[in-house]
N, C-alpha and C positions, 0 to 999 in steps of 0.2 A: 500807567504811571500815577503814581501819589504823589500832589502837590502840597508841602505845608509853606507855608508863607511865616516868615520868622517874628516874633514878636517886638522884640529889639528892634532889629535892622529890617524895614519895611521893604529893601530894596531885595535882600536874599530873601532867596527861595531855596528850601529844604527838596529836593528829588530822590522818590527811592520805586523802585520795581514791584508792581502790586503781584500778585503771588501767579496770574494771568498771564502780566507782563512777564515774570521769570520763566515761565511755559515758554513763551514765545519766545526768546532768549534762548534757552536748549534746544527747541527745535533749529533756530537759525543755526547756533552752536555744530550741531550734527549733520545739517545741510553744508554747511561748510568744511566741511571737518571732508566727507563724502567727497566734493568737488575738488578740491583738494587732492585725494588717492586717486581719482581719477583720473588728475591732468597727468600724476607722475606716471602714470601707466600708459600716459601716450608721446611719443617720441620728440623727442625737442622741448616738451614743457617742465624740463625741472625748476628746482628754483630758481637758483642759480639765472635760469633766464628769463623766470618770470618778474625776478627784481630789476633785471637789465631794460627789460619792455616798460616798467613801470618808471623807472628813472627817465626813460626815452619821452613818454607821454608826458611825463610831469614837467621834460625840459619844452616839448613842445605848446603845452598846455602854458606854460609863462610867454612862452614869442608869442603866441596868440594875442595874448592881454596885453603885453606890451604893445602889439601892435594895434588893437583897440582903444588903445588909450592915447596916442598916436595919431586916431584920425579923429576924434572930438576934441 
């Protein structure tokens, strides 16, 4: 990553992908991509219920906090 720091506003910072960083990006890009056709190739993991799992964890993942927040 290339960092430019703004000349103006000392507070923003400029972020852009060094040509490295975009390598690395595609690779992720097609690792993902790959895992993906994978799942759908095995029984039960369409999206469809990988959204379902994710909304599940996500509700669980708040009772959690909440109840951490709860005991301090």
């Amino acid at each position: 990553m290339h960092h430019q720091p703004c000349e103006i506003d000392r507070r923003s910072v400029r972020v852009k992908l060094t040509a490295k960083g975009r390598e690395v990006q595609s690779i992720l890009k097609n690792l993902f991509r790959q895992h993906g056709e994978k799942m759908q190739s095995v029984q039960g993991l369409d999206a469809a219920s990988v959204m379902e799992t994710t909304k599940t964890l996500a509700r669980l993942e708040r009772f959690w906090t909440e109840q951490i927040c709860y005991i301090y």
